[in-house]
N, C-alpha and C positions, 0 to 999 in steps of 0.2 A: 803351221800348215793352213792354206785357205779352205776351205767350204769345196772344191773340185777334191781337192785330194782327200779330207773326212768321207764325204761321201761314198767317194771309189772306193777304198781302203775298208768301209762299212759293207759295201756292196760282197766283196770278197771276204768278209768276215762269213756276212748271211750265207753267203754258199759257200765256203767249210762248216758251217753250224748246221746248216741242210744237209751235206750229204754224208757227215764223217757217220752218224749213226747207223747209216743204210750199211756201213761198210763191215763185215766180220773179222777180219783181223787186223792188228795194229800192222802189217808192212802196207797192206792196203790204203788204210789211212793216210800214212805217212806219203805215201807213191800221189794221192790225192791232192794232198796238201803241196807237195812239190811242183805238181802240174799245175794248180789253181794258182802258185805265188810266179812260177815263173811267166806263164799267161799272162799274169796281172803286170809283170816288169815288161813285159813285151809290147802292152795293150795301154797302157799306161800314157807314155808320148805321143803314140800317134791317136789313143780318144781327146790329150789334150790339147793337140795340135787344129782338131777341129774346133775346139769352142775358142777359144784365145790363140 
């Protein structure tokens, strides 16, 4: 992996570590988690189409 994708992949760590707590039940979480990784496949191309 280069240093673009650590970072992102870091970034989306931080915020499931941010908000899984705020959440009271595990489908919540889970609902979270799904929306945060699929974002991230979606955001992923086109934030790295702007630097490279």
């Amino acid at each position: 992996m280069d240093a673009f994708s650590i970072a992102y992949f870091g970034l989306i760590s931080a915020l499931l570590a941010y908000g899984a707590p705020f959440l009271q039940t595990t489908f919540r979480r889970i609902l979270f988690g799904l929306c945060t990784g699929l974002i991230a496949a979606v955001l992923m191309p086109l934030v790295r189409g702007y630097f490279f």
